[in-house]
C-alpha positions in Angstrom: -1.3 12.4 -1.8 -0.7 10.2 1.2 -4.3 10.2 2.4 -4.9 8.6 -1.0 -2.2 6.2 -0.8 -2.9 5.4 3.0 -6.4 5.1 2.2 -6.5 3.2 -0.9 -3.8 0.7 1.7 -6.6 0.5 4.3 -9.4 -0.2 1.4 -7.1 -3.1 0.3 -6.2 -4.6 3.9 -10.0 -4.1 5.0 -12.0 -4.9 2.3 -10.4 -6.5 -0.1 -7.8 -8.8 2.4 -10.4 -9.0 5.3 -8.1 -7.7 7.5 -6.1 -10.4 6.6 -2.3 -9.9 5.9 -2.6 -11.1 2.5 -5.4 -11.7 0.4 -7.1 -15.5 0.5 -6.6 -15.3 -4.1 -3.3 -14.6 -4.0 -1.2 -13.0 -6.5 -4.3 -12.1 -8.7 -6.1 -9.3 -6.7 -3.6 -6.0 -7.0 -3.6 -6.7 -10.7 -6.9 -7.2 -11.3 -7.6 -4.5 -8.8 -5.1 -1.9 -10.3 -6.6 -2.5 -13.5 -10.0 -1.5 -12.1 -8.5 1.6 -10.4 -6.5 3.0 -13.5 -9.7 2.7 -15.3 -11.8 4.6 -13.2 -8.6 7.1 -11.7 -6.3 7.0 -14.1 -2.5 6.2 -13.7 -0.9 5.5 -10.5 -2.7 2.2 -9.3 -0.3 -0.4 -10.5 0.4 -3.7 -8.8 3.5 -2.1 -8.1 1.9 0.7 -6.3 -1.1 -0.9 -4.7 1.8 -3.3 -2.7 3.6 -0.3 -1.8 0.0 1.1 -0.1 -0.7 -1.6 1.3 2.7 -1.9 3.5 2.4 1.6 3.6 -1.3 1.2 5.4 0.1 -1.6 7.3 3.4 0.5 8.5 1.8 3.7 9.3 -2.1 3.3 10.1 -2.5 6.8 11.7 -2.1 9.4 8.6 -1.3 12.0 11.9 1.8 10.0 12.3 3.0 10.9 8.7 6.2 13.6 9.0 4.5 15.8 5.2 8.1 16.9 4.9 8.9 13.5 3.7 7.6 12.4 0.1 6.2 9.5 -1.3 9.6 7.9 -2.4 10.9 8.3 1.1 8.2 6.5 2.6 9.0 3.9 0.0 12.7 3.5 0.8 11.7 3.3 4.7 9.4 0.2 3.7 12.3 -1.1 2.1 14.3 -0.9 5.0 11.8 -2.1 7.1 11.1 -5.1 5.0 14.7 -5.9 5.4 15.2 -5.6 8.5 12.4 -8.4 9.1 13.9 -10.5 6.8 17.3 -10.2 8.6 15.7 -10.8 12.5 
């Protein structure tokens, strides 16, 4: 499950950002982009989601790096923290 996540983060930040922190059209790509992947997948590829792998991408590049004993909604709650931290500094 997190080489999905991780890798569906790096498809977003790569391809469809540029490598950009955020994407050049805004708010409309992880919806439009979810909807896409739902149909084709199935369910997990909300907007919701797809922000949550991106920062995930962006927080932990290297899957090696990933502790598996940890699951998805830990990950999660560390990007939380993280995300406030940065807003706090």
């Amino acid at each position: 499950m997190f080489d999905r996540d991780q890798q569906s983060g790096r498809h977003i930040v790569e391809f469809e950002q540029g490598g950009r922190a955020r994407a050049a059209h805004g708010k409309r790509l992880l919806p439009q982009l979810g909807q896409a992947l739902s149909q084709e997948f199935g369910k997990g590829f909300d907007a919701s989601n797809l922000r949550y792998m991106r920062l995930f991408y962006q927080a932990f590049p290297k899957c090696d790096a990933l502790r598996h004993e940890l699951s998805w909604t830990h990950y999660r709650l560390l990007l939380r923290v993280g995300a406030a931290y940065l807003l706090l500094s």
